[in-house]
C-alpha positions as CSV (number, residue, x, y, z in Angstrom):
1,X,42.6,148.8,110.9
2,X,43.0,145.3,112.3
3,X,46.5,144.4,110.5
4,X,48.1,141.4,112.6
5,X,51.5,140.1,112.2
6,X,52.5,136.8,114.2
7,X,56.2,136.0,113.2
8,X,59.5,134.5,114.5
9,X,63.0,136.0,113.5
10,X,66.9,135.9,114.2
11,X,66.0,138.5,117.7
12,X,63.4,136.1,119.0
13,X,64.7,132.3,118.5
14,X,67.5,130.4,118.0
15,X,68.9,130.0,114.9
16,X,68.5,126.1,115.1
17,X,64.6,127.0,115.7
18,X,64.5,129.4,112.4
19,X,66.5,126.8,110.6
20,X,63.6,123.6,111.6
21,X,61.0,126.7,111.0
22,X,62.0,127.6,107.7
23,X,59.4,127.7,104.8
24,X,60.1,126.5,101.0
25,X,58.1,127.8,98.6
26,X,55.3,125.3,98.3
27,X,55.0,125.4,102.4
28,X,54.6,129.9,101.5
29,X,52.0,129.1,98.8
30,X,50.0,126.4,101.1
31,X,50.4,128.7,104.1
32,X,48.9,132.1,102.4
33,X,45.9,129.9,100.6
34,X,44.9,128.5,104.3
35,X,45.6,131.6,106.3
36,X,43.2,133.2,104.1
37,X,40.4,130.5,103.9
38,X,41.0,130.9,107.8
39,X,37.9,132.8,109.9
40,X,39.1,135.3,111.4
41,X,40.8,136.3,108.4
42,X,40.7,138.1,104.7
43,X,44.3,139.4,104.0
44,X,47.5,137.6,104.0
45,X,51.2,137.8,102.6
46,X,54.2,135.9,104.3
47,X,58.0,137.2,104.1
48,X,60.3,134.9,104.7
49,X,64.0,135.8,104.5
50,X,67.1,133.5,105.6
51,X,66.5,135.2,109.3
52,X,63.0,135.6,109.3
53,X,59.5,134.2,109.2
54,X,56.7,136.8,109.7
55,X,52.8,136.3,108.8
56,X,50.8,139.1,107.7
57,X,47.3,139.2,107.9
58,X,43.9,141.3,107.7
59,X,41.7,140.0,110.8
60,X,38.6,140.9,112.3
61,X,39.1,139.5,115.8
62,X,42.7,139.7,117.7
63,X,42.7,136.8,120.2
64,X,41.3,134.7,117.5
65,X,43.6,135.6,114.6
66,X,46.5,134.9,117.0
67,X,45.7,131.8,118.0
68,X,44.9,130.9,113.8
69,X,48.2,132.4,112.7
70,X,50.2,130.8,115.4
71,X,48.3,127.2,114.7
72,X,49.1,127.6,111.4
73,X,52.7,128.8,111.1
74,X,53.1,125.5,113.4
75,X,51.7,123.3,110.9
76,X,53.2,124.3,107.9
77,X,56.9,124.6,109.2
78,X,56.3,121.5,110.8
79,X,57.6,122.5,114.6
80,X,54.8,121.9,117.3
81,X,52.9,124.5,118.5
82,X,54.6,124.2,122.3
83,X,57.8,124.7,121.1
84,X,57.0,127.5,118.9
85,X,55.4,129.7,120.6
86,X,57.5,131.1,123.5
87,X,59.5,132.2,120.5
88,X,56.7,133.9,119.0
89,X,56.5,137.5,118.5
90,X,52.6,139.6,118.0
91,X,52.3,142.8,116.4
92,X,49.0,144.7,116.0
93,X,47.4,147.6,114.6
94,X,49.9,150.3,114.7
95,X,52.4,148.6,116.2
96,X,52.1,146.2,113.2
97,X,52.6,149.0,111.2
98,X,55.8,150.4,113.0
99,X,57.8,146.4,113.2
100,X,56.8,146.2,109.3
101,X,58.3,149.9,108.4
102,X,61.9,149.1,110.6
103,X,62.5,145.6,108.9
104,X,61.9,147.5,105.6
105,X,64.6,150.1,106.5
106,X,67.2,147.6,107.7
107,X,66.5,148.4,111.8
108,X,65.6,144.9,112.5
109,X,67.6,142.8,110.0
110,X,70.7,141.1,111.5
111,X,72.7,143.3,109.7
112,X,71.8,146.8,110.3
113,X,71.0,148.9,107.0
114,X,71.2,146.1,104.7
115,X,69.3,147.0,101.7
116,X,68.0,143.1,100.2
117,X,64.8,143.2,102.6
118,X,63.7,145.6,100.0
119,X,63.6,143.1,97.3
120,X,62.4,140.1,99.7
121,X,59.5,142.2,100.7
122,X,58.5,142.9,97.2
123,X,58.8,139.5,96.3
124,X,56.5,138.8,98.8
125,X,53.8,141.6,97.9
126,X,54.2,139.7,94.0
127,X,53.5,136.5,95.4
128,X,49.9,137.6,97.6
129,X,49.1,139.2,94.4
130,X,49.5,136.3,92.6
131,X,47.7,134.2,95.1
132,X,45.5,137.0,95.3
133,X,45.7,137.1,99.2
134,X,46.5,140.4,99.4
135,X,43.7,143.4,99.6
136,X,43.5,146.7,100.0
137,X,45.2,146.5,102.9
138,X,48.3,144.6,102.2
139,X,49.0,146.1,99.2
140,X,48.7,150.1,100.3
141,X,51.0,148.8,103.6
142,X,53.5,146.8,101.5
143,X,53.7,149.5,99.0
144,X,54.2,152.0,101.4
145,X,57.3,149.9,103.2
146,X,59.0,149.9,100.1
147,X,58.7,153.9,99.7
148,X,59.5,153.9,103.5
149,X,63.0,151.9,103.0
150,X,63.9,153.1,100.1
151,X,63.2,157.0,101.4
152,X,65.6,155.6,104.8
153,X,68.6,155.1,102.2
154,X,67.8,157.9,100.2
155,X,67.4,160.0,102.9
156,X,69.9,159.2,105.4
157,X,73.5,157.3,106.1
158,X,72.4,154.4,107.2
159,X,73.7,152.2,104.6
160,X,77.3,152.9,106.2
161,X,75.7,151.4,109.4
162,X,75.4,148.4,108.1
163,X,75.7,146.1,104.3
164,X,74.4,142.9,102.7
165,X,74.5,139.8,105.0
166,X,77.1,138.5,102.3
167,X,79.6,141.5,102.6
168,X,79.0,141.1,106.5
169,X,79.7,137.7,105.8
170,X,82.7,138.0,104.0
171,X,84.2,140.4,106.8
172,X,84.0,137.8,108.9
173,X,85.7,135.1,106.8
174,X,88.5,138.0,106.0
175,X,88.4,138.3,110.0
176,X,89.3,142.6,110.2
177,X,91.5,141.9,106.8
178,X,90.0,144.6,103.5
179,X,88.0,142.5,101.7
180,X,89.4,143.0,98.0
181,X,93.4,142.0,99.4
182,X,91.6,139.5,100.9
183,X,89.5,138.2,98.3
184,X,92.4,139.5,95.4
185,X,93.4,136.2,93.2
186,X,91.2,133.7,95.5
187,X,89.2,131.0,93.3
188,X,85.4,131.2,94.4
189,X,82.8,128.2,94.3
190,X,79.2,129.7,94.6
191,X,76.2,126.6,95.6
192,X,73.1,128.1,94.5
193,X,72.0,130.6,91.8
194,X,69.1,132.6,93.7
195,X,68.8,135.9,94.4
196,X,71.1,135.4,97.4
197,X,73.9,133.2,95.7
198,X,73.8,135.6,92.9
199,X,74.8,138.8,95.1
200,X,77.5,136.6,96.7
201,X,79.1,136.0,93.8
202,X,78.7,139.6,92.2
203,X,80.3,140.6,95.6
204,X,83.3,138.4,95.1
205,X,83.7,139.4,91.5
206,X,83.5,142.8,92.4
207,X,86.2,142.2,95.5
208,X,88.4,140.9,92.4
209,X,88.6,136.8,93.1
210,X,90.0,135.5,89.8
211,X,87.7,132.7,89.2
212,X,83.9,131.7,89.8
213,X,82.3,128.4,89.4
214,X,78.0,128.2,90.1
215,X,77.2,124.6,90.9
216,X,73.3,124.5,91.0
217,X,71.0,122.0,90.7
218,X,68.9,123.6,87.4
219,X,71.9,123.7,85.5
220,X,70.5,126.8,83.0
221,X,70.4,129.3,85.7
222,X,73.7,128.6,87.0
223,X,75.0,128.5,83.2
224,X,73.1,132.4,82.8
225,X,75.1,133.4,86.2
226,X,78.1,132.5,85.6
227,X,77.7,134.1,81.6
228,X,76.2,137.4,83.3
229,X,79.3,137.4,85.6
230,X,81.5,136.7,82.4
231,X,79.8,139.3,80.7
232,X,80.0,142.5,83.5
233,X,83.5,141.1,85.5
234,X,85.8,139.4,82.3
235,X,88.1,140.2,80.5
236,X,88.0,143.4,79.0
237,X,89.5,144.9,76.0
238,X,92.8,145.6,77.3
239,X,95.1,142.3,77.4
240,X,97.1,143.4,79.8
241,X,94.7,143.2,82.3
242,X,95.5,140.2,84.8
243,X,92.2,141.3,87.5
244,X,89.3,139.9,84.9
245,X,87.2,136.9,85.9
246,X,86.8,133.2,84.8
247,X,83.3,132.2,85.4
248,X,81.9,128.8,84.7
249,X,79.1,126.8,85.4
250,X,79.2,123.0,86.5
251,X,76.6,120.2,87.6
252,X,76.4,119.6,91.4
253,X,77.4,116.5,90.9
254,X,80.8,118.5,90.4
255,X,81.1,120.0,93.9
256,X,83.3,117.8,95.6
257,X,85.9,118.0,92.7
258,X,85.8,121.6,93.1
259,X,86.1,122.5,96.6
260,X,89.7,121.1,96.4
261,X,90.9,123.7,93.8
262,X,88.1,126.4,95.9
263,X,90.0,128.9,98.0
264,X,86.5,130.6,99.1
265,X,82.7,128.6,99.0
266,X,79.6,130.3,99.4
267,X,76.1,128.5,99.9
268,X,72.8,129.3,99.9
269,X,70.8,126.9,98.4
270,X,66.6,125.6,98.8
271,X,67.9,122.5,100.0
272,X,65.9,121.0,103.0
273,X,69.3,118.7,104.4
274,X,73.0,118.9,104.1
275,X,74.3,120.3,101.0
276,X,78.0,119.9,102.1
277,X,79.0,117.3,105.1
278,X,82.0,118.1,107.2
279,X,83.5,114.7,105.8
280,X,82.9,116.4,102.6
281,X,84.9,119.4,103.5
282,X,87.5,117.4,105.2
283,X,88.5,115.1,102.2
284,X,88.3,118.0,100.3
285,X,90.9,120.1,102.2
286,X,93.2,117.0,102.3
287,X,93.0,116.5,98.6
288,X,94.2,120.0,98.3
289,X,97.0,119.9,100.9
290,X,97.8,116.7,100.6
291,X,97.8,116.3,104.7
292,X,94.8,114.8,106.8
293,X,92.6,117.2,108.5
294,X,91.1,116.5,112.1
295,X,88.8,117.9,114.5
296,X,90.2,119.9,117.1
297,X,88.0,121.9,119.6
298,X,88.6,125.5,118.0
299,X,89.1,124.9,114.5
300,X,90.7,127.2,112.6
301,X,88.9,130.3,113.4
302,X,85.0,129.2,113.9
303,X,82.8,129.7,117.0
304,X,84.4,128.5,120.7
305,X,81.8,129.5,122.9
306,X,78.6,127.7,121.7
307,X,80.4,124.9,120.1
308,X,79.6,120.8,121.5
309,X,83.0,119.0,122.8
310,X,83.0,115.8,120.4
311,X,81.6,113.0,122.1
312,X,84.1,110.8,124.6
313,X,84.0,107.5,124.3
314,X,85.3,104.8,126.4
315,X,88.5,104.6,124.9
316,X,89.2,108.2,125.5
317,X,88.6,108.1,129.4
318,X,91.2,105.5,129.7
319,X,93.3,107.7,127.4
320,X,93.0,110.5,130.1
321,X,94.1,108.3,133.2
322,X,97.1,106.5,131.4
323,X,99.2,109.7,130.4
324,X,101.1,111.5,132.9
325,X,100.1,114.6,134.5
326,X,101.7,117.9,134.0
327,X,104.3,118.7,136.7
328,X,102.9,121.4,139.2
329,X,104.3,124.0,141.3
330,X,102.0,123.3,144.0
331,X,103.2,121.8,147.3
332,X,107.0,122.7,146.5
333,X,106.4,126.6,147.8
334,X,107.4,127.5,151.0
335,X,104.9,126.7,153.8
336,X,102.4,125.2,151.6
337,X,100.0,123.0,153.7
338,X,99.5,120.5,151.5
339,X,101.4,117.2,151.4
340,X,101.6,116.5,147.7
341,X,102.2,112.9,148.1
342,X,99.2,112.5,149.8
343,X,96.9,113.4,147.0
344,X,96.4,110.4,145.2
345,X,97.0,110.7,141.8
346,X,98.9,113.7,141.5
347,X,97.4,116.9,140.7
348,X,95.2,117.7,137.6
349,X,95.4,120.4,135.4
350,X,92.1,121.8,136.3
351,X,92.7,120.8,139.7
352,X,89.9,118.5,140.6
353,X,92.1,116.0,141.8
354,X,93.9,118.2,143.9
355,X,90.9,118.7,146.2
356,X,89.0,115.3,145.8
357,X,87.9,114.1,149.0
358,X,90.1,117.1,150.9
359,X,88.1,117.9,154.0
360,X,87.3,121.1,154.4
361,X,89.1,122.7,156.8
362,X,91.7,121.8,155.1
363,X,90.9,123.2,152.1
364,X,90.2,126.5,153.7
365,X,93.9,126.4,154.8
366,X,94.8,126.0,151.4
367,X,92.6,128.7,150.2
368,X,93.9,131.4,152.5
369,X,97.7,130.2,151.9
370,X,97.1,130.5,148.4
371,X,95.7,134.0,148.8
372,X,98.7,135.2,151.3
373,X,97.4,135.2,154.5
374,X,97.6,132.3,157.1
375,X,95.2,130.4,159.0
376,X,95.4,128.5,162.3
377,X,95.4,125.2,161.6
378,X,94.6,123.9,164.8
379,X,91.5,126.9,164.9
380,X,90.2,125.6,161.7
381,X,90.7,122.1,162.9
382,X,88.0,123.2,165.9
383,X,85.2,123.7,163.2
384,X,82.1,122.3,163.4
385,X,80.4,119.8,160.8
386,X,77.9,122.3,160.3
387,X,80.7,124.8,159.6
388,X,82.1,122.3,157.6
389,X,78.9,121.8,155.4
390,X,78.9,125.6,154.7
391,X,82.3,125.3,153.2
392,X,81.2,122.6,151.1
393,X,78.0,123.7,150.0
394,X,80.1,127.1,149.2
395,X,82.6,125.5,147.0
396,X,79.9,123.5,145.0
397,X,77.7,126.6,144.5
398,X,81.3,128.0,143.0
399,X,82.0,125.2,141.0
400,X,78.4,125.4,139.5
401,X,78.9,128.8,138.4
402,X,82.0,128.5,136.6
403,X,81.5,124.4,135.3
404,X,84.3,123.6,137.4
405,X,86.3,123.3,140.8
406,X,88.2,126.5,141.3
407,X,91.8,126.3,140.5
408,X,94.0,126.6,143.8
409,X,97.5,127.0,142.1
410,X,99.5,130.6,141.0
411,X,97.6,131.0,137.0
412,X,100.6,129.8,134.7
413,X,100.9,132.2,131.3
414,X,99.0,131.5,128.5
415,X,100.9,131.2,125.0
416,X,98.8,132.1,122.1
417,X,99.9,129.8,119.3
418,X,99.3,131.7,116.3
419,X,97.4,129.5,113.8
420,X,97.8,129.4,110.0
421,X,95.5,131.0,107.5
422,X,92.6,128.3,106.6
423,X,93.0,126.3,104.0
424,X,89.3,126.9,102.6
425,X,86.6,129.4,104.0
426,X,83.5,128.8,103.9
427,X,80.6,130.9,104.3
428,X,76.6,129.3,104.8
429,X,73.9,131.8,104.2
430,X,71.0,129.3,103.8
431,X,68.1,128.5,106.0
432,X,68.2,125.7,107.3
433,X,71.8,125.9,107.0
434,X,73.8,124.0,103.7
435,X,76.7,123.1,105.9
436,X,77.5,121.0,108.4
437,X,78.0,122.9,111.7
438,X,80.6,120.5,112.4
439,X,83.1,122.1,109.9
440,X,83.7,124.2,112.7
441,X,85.8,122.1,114.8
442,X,87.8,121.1,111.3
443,X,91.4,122.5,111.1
444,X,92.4,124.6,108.1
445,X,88.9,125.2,107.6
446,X,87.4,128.4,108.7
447,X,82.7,128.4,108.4
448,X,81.3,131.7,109.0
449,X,77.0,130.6,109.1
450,X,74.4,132.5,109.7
451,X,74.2,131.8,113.5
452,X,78.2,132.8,113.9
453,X,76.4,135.9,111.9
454,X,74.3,136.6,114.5
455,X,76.8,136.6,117.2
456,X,79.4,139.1,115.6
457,X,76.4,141.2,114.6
458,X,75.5,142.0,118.1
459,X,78.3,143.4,119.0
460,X,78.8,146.0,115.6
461,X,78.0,149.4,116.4
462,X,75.1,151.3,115.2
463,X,75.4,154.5,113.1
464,X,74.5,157.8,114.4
465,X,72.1,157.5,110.7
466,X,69.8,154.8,112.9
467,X,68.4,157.7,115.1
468,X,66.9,159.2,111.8
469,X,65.7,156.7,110.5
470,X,63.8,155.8,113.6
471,X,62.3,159.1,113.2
472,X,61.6,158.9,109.5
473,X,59.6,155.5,110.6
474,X,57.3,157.2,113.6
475,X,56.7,159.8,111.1
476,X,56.0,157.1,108.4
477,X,53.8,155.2,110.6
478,X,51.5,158.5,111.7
479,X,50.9,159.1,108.4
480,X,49.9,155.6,107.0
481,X,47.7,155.7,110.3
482,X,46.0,158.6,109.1
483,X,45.6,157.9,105.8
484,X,43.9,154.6,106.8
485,X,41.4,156.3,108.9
486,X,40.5,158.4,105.9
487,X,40.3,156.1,103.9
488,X,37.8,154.3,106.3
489,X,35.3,157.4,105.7
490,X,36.0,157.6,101.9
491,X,33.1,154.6,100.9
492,X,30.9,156.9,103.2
493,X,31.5,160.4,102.0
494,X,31.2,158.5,98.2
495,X,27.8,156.7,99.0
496,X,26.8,160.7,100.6
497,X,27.6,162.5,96.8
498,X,25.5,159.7,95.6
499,X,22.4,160.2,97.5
500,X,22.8,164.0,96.6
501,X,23.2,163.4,92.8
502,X,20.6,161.3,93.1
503,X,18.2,164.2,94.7
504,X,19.1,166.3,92.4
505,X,18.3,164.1,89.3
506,X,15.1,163.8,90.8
507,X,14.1,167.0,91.8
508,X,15.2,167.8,88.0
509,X,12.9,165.0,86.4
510,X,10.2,166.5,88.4
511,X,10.7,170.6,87.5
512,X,10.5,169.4,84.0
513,X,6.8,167.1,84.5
514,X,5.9,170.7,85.7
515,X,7.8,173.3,82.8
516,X,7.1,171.4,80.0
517,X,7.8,174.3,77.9
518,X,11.3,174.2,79.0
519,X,14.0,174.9,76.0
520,X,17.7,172.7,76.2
521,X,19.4,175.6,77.2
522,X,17.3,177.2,80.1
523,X,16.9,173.2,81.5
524,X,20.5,173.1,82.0
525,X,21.2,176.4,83.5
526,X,18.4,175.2,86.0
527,X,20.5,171.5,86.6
528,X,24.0,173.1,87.0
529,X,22.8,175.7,89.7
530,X,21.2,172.7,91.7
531,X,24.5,170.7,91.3
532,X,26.2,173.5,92.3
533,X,24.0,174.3,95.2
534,X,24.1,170.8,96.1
535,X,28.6,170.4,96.0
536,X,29.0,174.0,98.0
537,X,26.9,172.4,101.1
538,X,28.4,169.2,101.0
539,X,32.1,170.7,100.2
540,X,33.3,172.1,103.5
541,X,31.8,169.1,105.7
542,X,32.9,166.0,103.3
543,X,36.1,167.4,103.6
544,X,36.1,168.6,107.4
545,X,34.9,164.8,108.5
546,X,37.9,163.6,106.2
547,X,40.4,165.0,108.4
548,X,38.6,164.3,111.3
549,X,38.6,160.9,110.4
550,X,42.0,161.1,109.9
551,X,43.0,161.9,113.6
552,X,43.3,159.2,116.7
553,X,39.7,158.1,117.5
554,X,38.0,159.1,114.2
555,X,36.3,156.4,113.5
556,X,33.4,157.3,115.0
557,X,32.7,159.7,112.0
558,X,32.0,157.5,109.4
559,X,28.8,155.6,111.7
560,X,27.7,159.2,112.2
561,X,27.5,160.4,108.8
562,X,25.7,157.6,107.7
563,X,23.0,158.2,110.3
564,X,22.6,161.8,109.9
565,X,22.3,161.6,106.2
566,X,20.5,158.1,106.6
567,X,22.4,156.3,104.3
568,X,22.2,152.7,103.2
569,X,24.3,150.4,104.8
570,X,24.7,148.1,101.2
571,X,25.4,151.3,99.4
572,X,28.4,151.8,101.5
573,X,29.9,148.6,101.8
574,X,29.2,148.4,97.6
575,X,31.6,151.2,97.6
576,X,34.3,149.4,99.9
577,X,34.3,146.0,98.0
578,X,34.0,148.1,94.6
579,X,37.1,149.7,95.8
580,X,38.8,146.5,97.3
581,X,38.7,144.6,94.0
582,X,40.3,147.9,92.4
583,X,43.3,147.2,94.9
584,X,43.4,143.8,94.4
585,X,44.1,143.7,90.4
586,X,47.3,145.9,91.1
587,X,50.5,144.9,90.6
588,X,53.7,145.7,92.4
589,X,54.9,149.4,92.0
């Protein structure tokens, strides 16, 4: 087996790599059709998911194929090779195997358990078929994935361990609220009518939002969502039911009209730039409250730890040094050593300007009044500039660490503000993302993307279900391994039953140049005992070197067959390609 998988995903790279990384469907087709032209290569399928791109190939040298596949997924996604490659992740033989079986069960997606990889990764198989990339190979491995993950949910819990990225999604956007109160009576705008956009807005229907509206750019597809959502979700037959849906289908063109009557937006969209621009989203929000929106440096609920501070200009620097500083406790305690009218400036409310130019054995008497304890002010006044320099070099190492000069004042109490429910949610599920990551810092607007997706994802727990369907894998992965190496000896062990019917035919032809006098009946009484002769001997070894084959290190079997039995070389490898092309016409299961 020489199955080789070079890929990047949501556990090895940055989200804003995956998102410059990401492969339409031309870049897929151009990809597969080079990767198999390629040398070292005569296999190849790509799967690519919103959190994932992962090249599969067939390759008869390693270091070579690696080098190919990593060339070319550099070319076609358009990052340089530098840059993509320490985020690179190689797979081989059965490890290749073992990565391909877990992201078919849910293990490695970024929501654990989720059940859409199953459809990506027949998607996939369809589309090497079509191209006609995919061999024998390929098509036993991606087959068997399929019955692997769908034997994991059949099998075990671990769909409670995890759900679709879109009900993950929406989770977040409900932030620890149930989903159907949530959702209950919300209007919905869905951007995009794939296979993605169409679970998010079967989700929502199904978490009872009152109204859906598809924008898409191929306006018949969004027109046969919204009428299939009509058609399951609507109004039913009794009147009196206020929970059906309103589903309609409008022009993209439309978009901006509708996100100010939208309550929820989903996205998930081909698009290569911006679908929606946070100036979009602002006027948007201020055409349906009818007050201007700003950004702020938390928005209304988006991500606070990886999030830029908007730029400063000039402007806001002299901002800062015109307005008053907070008062401050500091100097008026008893016994303080600092002289606060001293410190130029007042004190800040991080407390930079408190210690700006402070010498330092001053700032150690500070330190240790501040902690409780006293210090000799004429001792520490006996220090030496080295001693000195120690201090210093101390406090910057500490203001490294933390971004900042440690605080020197009693911790005032923090007051949580509470902040008001958003006045649109929004949640991005494409690749490279739809929306502006800037939304986040908008107020009354809340953006759950895929790389705030990744963040809450790390921290949800895993199922006890997880641990079985680890198991179900290794056992999955032995016996694809086994069945691989017996395959190997198959085009052998066939070529072997065809020298022998061969020898019998002839040895036949000959008994009759010498029994001419042979009648029908007597000729083949004579045949069938040969054949039969012939299919005892060669029963218990053909099968015996099958399951030898079949264990760790079998290979060898097949090489001595043929030269015991002295077969042809051609005649085997006729078998093999006879067998290849077999594999090769067969669709999806």
């Amino acid at each position: 087996m020489s199955l080789l998988v070079v890929g990047l995903s949501h556990r090895s790279a940055p989200v804003s790599v995956l998102e410059r990384a990401a492969l339409g469907t031309d870049a897929q087709i151009k990809l597969l059709q080079d990767t198999v032209a390629a040398e070292p290569t005569t296999e190849a399928a790509v799967l690519a998911t919103c959190n994932r791109i992962e090249l599969y190939a067939d390759v008869d040298k390693f270091h070579a194929g690696v080098a190919e596949l990593s060339t070319l997924l550099a070319q076609h996604s358009g990052v340089g090779l530098d840059e993509l490659t320490p985020y690179l992740y190689v797979h081989y033989e059965d490890r290749a195997v073992h990565h391909f079986f877990s992201v078919a069960c849910g293990l490695d997606s970024m929501v654990v358990g989720e059940g859409q990889i199953l459809g990506q990764i027949k998607d996939s198989l369809a589309k090497a078929q079509e191209l006609h990339s995919a061999g024998r190979l390929l098509n036993d491995l991606f087959q068997q994935a399929l019955r692997v993950g769908k034997r994991a949910h059949s099998e075990t819990g671990i769909d409670r361990a995890g759900q679709s990225l879109v009900t993950f999604g929406l989770q977040q956007l409900a932030e620890g609220a149930d989903v159907t109160v949530w959702a209950r009576g919300k209007k919905a705008l869905v951007i995009g009518a794939g296979s993605m956009s169409s679970l998010a807005a079967a989700t929502l229907a199904r978490a009872g939002v009152a109204e859906i509206v598809v924008a898409n750019r191929t306006a018949d597809r969004a027109e046969r969502l919204a009428a299939l959502l009509e058609e399951q979700y609507g109004p039913g037959l009794d009147a009196a039911d206020d929970t059906h849906l309103l589903a309609r289908a409008v022009p993209m063109e439309s978009v901006p009209v509708e996100l100010t009557r939208a309550d929820v937006v989903v996205s998930c969209t081909g698009a290569t730039g911006l679908v929606l621009a946070a100036e979009e989203v602002a006027a948007a929000v201020e055409g349906r409250t009818g007050r201007p929106v700003a950004f702020d440096g938390a928005g209304s609920g988006g991500r606070t730890a990886d999030r830029a501070p908007a730029p400063r200009t000039n402007a806001d620097s002299a901002d800062v040094r015109q307005t008053p500083l907070p008062p401050t406790s500091v100097g008026t305690d008893e016994n303080c050593p600092l002289d606060v009218a001293a410190v130029q400036g007042g004190f800040s409310v991080l407390g930079e300007a408190a210690v700006a130019g402070m010498d330092a054995a001053t700032l150690e008497q500070h330190a240790a009044w501040a902690a409780g304890s006293a210090v000799d002010r004429r001792e520490a006044a006996r220090r030496s500039p080295e001693a000195d320099a120690e201090l210093i070099t101390a406090l910057a190492a500490t203001a490294a660490t933390v971004g900042r000069i440690p605080e020197r004042r009693k911790p005032e109490p923090v007051i949580d503000v509470p902040r008001p429910a958003p006045a649109l949610s929004l949640l991005d599920l494409a690749m490279p993302r739809d929306i502006d990551a800037a939304v986040h810092r908008l107020t009354g607007v809340r953006l759950v993307d895929i790389e705030s997706l990744a963040e809450a994802s790390a921290d949800a727990p895993m199922a006890a279900d997880v641990d079985q369907v680890r198991r179900i894998v290794s056992d999955e992965v032995a016996a694809f391994g086994a069945a691989l190496r017996a395959a190997h000896i198959t085009p052998t062990v066939v070529a072997l039953r065809a020298m022998a019917a061969d020898v019998v035919a002839n040895e036949i032809a000959r008994l009759e140049g010498r029994l001419p006098g042979l009648d029908d009946k007597h000729r083949g009484e004579i045949t069938q005992t040969v054949r039969r002769v012939v299919d005892k001997l060669l029963h218990a070894p053909t099968v015996r070197v099958k399951q030898l084959a079949a264990e760790p290190g079998g290979a060898g079997y097949a090489d001595a067959l043929r030269t015991l039995f002295d077969l042809d070389q051609e005649t085997v490898a006729s078998v093999s390609r006879a067998e290849d092309s077999t594999e090769k016409n067969r669709g999806p299961r």
